[in-house]
Backbone bond lengths (Angstrom), bond angles and torsions (degrees), N, CA, C in turn:
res aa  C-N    CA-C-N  psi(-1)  N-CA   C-N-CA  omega(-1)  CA-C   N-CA-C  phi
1 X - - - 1.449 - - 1.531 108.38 -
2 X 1.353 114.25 128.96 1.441 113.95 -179.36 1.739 111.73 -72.71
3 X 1.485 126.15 173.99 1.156 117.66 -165.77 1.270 91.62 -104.41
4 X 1.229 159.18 22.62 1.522 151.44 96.10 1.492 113.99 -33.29
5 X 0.924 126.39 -58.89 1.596 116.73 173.21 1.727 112.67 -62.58
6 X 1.361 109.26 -37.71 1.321 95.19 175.78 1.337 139.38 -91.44
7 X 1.534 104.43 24.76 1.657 128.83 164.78 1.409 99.21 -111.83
8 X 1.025 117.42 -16.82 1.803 97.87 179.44 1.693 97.72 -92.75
9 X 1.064 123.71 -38.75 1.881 131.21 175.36 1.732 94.96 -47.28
10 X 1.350 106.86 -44.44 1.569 105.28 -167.85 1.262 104.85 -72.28
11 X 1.506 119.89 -35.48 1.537 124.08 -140.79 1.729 90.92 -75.55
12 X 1.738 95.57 -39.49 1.581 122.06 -168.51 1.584 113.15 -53.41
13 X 1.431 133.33 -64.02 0.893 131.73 129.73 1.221 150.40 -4.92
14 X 0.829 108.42 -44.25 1.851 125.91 163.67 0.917 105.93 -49.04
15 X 1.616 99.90 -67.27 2.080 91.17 -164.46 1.786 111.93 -76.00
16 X 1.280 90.23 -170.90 1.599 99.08 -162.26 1.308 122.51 -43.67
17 X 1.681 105.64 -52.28 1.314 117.26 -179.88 1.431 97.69 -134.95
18 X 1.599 100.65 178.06 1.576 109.19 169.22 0.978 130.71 -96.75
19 X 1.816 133.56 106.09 1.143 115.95 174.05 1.462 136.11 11.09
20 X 1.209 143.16 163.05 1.246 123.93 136.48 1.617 104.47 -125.35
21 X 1.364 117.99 34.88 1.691 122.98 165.91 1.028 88.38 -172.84
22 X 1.532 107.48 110.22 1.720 109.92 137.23 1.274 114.74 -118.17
23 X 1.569 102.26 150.64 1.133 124.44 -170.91 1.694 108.65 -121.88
24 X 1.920 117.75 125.81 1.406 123.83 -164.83 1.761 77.16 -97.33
25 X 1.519 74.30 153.26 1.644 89.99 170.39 1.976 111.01 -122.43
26 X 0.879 107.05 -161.23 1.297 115.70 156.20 1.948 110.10 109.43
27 X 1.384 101.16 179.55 1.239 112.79 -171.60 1.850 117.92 -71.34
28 X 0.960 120.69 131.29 1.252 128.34 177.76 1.824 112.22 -24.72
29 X 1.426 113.82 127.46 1.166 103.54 178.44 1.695 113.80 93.46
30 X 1.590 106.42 -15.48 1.855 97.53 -158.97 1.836 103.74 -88.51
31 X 1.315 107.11 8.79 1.674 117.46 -167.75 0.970 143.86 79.49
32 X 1.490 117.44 31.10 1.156 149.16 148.45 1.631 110.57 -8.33
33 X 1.340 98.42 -83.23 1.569 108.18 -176.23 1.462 128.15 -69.71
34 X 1.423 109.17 -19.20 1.463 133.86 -178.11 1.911 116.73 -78.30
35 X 1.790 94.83 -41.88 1.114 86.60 167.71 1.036 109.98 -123.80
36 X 1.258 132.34 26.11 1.723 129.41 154.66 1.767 102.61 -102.04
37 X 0.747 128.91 41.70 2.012 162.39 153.42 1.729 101.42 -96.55
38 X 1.644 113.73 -50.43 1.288 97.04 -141.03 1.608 86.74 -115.60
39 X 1.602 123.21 -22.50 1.537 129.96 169.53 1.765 91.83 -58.22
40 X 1.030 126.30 -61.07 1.721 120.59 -174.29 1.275 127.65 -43.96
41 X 1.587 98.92 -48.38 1.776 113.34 167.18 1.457 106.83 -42.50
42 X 1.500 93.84 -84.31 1.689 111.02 -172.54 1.663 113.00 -37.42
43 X 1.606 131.96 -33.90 1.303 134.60 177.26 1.570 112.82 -94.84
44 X 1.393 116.67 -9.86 1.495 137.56 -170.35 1.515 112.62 25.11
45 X 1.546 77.01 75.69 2.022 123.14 178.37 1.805 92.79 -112.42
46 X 1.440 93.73 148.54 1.393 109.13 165.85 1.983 103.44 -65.45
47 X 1.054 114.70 164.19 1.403 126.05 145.20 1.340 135.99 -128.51
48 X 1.330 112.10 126.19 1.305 104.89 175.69 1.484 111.30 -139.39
49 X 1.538 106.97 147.90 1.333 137.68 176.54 1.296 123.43 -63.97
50 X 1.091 125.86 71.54 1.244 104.61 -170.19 1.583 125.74 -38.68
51 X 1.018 108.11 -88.08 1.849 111.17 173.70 0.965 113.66 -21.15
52 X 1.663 129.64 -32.39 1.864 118.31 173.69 1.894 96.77 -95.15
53 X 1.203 97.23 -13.12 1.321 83.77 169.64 1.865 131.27 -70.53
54 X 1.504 102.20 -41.12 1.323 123.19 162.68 1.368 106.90 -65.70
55 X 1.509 137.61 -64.32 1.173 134.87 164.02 1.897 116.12 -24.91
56 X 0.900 119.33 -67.67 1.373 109.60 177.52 1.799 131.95 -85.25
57 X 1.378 95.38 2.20 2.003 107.79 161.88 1.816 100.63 -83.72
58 X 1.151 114.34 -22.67 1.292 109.69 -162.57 1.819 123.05 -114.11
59 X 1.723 82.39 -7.49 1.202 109.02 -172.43 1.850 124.29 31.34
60 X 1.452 102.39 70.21 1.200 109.78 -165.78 1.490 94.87 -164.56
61 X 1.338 138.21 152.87 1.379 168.69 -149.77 1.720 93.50 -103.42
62 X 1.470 120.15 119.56 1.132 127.57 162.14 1.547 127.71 -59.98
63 X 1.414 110.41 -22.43 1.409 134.37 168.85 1.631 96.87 -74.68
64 X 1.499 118.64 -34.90 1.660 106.31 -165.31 1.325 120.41 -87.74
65 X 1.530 100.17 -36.82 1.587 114.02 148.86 1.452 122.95 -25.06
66 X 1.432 106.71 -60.98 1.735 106.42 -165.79 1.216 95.83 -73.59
67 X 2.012 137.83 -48.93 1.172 152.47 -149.67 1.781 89.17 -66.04
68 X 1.523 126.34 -39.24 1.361 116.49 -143.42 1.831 113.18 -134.84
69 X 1.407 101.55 -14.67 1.192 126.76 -177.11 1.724 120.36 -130.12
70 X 0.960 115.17 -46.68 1.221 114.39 147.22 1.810 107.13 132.43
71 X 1.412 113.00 171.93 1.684 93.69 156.69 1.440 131.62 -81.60
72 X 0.695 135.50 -41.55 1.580 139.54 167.22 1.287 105.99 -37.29
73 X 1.544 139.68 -45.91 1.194 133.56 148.75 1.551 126.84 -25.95
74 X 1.678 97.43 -70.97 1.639 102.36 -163.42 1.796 97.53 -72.23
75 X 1.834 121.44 -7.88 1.257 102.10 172.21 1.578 111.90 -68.60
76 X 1.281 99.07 -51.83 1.803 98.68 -177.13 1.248 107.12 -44.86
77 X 1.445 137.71 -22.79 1.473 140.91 -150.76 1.939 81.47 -87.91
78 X 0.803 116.77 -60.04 1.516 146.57 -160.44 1.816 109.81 -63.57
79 X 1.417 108.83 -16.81 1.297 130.28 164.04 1.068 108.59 -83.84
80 X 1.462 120.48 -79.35 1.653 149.52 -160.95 1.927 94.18 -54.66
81 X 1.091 116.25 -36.03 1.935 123.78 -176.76 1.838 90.67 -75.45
82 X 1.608 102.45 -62.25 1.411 82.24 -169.48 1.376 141.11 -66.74
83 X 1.520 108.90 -10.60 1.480 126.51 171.93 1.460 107.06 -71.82
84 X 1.710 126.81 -31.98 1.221 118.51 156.02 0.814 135.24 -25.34
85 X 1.660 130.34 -47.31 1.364 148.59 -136.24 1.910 101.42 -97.57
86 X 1.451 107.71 -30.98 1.454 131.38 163.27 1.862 98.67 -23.48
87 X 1.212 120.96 -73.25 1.310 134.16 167.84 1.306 138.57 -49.48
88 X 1.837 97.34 3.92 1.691 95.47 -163.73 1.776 83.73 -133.05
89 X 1.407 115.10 167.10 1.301 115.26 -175.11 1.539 93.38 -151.94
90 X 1.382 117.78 177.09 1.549 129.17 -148.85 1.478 106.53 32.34
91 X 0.761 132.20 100.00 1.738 126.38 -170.97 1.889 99.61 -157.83
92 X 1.600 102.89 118.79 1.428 98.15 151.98 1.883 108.89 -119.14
93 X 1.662 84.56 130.14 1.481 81.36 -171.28 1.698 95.66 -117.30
94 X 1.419 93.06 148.28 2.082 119.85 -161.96 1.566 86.22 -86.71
95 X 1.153 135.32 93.79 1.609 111.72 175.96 1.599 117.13 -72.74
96 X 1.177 111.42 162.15 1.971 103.59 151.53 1.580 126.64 -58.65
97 X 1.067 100.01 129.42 1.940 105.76 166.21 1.459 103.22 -19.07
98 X 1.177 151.24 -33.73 1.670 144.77 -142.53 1.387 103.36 -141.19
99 X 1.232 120.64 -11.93 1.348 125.98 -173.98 1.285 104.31 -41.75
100 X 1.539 114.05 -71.61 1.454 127.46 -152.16 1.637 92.69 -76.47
101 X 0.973 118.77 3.42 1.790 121.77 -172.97 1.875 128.10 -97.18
102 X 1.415 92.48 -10.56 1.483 112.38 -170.91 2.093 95.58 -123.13
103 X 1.446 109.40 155.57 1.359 119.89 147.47 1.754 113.69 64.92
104 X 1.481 95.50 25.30 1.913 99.71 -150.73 1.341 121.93 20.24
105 X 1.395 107.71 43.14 1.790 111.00 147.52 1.450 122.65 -26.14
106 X 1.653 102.47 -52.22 1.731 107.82 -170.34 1.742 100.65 -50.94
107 X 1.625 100.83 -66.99 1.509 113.72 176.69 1.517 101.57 -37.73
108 X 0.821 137.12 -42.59 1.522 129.99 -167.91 1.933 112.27 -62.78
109 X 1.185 78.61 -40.18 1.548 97.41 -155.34 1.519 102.27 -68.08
110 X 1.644 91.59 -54.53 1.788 97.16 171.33 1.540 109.73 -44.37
111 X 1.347 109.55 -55.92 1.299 119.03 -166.05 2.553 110.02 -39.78
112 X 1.007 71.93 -69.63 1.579 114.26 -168.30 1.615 98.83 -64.49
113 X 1.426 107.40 -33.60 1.865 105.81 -159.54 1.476 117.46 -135.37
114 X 1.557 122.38 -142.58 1.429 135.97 139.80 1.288 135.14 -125.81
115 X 1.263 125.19 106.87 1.654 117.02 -172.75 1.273 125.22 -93.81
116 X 1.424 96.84 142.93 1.951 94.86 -159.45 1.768 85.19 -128.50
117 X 1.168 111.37 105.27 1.412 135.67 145.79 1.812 125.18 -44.86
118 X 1.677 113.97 61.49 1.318 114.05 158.37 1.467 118.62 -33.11
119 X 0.912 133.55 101.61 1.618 133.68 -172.87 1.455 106.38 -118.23
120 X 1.374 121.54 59.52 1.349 124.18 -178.36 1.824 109.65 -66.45
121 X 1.444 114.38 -175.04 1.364 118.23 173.28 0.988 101.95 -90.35
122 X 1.534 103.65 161.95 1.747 109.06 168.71 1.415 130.10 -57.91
123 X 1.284 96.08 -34.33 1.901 125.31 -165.98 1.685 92.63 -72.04
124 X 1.271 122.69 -38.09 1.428 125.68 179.46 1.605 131.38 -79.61
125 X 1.612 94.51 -17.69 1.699 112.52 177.24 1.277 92.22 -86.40
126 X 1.014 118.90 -47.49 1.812 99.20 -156.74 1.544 102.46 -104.15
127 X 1.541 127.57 22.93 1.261 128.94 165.51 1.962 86.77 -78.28
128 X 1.436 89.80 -67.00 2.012 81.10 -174.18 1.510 115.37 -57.36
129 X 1.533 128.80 -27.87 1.243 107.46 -179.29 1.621 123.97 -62.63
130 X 1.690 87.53 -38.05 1.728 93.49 178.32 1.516 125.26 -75.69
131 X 1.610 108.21 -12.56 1.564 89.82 160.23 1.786 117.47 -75.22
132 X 0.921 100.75 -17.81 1.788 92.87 176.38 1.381 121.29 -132.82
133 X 1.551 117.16 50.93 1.277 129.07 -167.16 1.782 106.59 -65.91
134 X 1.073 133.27 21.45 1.281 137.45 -164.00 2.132 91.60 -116.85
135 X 1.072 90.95 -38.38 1.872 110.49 -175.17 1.420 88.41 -35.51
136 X 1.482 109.01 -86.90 1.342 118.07 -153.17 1.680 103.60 -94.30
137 X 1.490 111.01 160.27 1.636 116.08 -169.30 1.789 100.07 -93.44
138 X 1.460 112.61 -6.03 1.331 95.99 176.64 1.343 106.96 -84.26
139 X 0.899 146.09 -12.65 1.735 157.70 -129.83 1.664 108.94 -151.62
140 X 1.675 116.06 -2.79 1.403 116.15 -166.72 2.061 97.49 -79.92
141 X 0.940 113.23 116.92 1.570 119.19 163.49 1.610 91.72 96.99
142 X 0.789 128.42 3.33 1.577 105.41 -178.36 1.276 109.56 -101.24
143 X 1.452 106.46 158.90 2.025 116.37 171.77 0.718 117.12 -63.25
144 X 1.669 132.68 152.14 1.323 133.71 153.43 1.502 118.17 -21.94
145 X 1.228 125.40 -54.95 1.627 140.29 -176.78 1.468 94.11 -60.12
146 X 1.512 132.24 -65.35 1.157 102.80 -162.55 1.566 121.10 -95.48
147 X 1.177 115.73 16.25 1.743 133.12 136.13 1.290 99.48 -43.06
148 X 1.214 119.24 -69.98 1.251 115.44 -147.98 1.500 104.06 -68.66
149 X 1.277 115.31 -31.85 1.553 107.40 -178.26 1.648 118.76 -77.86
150 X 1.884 105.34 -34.15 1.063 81.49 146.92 1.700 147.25 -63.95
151 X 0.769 137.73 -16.38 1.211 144.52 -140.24 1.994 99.28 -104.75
152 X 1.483 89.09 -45.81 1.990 105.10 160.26 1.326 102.64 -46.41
153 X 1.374 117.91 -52.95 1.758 116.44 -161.25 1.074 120.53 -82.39
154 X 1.601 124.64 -17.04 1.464 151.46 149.44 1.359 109.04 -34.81
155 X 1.595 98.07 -74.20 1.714 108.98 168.28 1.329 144.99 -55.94
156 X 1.405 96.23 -26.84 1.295 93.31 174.46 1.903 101.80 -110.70
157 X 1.024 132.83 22.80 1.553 144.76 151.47 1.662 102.86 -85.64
158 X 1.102 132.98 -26.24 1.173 125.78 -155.17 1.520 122.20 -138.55
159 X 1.125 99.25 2.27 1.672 104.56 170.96 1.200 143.06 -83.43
160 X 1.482 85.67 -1.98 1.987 100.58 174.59 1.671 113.37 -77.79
161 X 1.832 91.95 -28.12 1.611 96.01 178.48 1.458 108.99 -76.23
162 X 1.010 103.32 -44.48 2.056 105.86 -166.55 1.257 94.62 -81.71
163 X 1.689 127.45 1.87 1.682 107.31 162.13 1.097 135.19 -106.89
164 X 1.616 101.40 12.45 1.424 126.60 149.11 1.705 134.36 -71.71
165 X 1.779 102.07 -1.26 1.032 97.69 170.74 1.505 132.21 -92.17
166 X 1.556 122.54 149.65 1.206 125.19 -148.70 1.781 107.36 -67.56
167 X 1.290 119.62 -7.80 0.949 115.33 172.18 1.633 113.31 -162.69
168 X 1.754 125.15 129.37 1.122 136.96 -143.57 1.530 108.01 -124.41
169 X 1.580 120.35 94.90 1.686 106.59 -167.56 1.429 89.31 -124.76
C-alpha cells in the first residue's frame, strides 16, 4: 500500500463511519485511478473509473467524443454516469480531471459521497505526463515546458472545485 493510500485508510477510519462513496478528485495524472485501485482493496470497496466507466456504457473513446461530439457532450455524459453512482454503495470512484468542475458534480459528490482531493505537485504531474505524452490528447505533441504550463493553467482553473473537497492529502 502506498503512503497516500495509507493516510486516506487512516484519514477514513477516523471519522465516524465509512463513507459508502468516495470520490478522488484531482488533476489529470495525480493518481486517481492508481490509488483508488488500491484505497478499494485495502477498504474492500468496488472501484470504478470513471472515464472507462463512461467509455464502455457508451462504447465509444473519450478522445472520440471530444474529436467528434464535442465537450459539452461528454460533460453531460460525465453528469448523467455520476448520478448513477447514487445507487451503488462501497464504491471508490477515480473521477476525470474536470469532473468535479462542470454541472456542480463537486456539490453532488459532497452531497451524495466523500471527496478526497489528490493534490500532488506540479513537478510530479508532469514527470508522468511527459513520459507518455502520446496517452492523453491534451499533452499529445507537446514539450515538457509546455506540459508544464499546461498543467499550471489546469490548476489554477480548477482549484476552487477540488478545494471543496472534504478532505485534501
Amino acid at each position: 500500500m502506498s503512503i497516500i493510500v495509507e493516510r486516506i485508510v487512516e484519514h477514513l477510519y477516523a471519522l465516524e463511519a465509512l463513507p459508502s462513496r468516495i470520490f478522488l478528485v484531482g488533476l489529470p495524472a495525480c493518481g486517481k485511478s492508481r490509488n483508488g485501485k488500491r484505497l478499494a482493496k485495502a477498504i474492500d470497496f468496488d472501484f470504478i473509473d470513471a472515464d472507462l466507466y463512461i467509455e464502455q456504457a457508451e462504447n465509444i473513446s473519450i478522445q472520440e467524443i471530444f474529436k467528434h461530439i464535442g465537450e459539452e457532450y461528454f460533460r453531460e455524459l460525465e453528469k448523467k454516469y455520476l448520478k448513477s453512482f447514487y445507487n451503488k454503495s462501497k464504491i471508490v470512484v477515480g473521477t476525470g480531471g474536470g469532473m468535479p468542475c462542470f454541472h456542480n458534480n463537486m456539490e453532488w459528490m459532497n452531497e451524495f459521497g466523500y471527496t478526497i482531493w489528490l493534490d500532488r505537485p506540479i513537478k510530479e504531474i508532469v514527470e508522468r505526463l511527459a513520459l507518455k505524452p502520446e496517452k492523453r490528447p491534451m499533452t499529445r505533441g507537446k514539450s515538457r515546458a509546455e506540459i508544464e504550463e499546461l498543467v499550471k493553467a489546469l490548476l489554477e482553473k480548477r482549484k476552487g472545485f477540488y478545494g471543496k473537497a472534504k478532505k485534501i492529502i
